[in-house]
N, C-alpha and C positions, 0 to 999 in steps of 0.2 A: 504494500500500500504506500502510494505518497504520503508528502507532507501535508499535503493541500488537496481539496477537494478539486477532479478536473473539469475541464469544460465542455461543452457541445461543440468546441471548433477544432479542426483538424482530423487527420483521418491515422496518424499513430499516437502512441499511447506519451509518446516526448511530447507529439504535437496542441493533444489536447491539457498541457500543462500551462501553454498560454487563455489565456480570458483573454485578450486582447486581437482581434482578429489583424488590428493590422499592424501589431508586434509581430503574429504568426507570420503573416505574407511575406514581410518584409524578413526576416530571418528565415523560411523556405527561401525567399529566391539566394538570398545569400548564399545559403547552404548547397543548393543545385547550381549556384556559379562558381563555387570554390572548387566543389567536386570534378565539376564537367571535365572530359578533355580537353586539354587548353594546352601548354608546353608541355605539362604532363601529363602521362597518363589515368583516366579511372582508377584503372587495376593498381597502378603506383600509388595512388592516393587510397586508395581501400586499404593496402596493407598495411601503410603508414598510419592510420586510421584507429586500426588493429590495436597496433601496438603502443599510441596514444590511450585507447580504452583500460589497457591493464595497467596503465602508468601513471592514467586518473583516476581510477578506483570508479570510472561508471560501469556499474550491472549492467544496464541495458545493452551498452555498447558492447561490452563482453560478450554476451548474450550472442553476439551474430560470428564469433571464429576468434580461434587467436592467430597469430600473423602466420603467414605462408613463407614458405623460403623464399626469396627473392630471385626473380627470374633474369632478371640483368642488371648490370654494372649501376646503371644509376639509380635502380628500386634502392639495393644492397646498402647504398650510401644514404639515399635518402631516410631509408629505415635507422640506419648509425646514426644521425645527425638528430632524428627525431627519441632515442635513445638517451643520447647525449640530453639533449632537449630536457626531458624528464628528468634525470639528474643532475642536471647543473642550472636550470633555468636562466636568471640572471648572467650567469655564470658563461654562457656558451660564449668564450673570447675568438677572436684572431682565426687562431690555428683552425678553428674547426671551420672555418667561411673557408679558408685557404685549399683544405682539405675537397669541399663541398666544388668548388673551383677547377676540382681535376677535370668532373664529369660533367657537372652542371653549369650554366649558360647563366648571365647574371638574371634574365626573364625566367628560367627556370626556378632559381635559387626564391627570388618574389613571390613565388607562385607556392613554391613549397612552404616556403616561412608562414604566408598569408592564411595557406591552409592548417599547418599545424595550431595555427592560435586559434582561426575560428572554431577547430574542430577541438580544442582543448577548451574552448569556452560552453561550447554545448556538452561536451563531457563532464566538466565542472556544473553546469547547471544540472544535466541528471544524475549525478553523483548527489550532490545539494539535496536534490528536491527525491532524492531516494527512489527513484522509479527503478525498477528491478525487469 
């Protein structure tokens, strides 16, 4: 059970955590433009995804796999970096951009950061709000 009673809007169980439809809209389309293929890939970002869920303590998110082995050079790293991410937060200095730099493109590297945070904010929120 949540924290909070949910609402009539949205069609999964994160979604109906907002009361506010156009808090929901606007955080969907976010969330399907972080995901989308763009410099990266879907699949690169679901695994990384992954492994942000077990690293923010959300159930939900757990709920859907834990991380796949990485299928090419840049998943591999992305996965490291989002790793690193989780345990050093603040912390992620220099070296590890430099590192990120072998494989990745500076529109790549944007696209990854962008998504790790939004996708660590919505794991923070159902971590929060306890949805299982």
């Amino acid at each position: 059970m949540t924290r909070i009673k949910t609402s009539e809007h949205g069609s999964s169980p994160f979604q109906r955590l907002f009361h506010s439809e156009e808090i929901l809209q606007r955080w969907t389309d976010l969330a399907e433009s972080v995901s989308a293929n763009g410099q990266l890939s879907k699949e690169l970002k679901e695994n990384v995804r992954r492994v942000l869920a077990f690293g923010n303590g959300c159930s939900y998110c757990q709920a859907k796999g834990s991380p796949l082995k990485a299928a090419e050079v840049k998943e591999s790293y992305a996965i490291g970096f989002a790793e690193v991410f989780l345990t050093q937060r603040e912390k992620t200095g220099e070296q590890f951009f430099l590192v990120l730099k072998e494989v990745l493109s500076d529109e790549e590297i944007s696209e990854l950061l962008a998504f790790i945070c939004f996708t660590t904010a919505q794991q923070y929120f159902g971590a929060l709000m306890e949805l299982k």
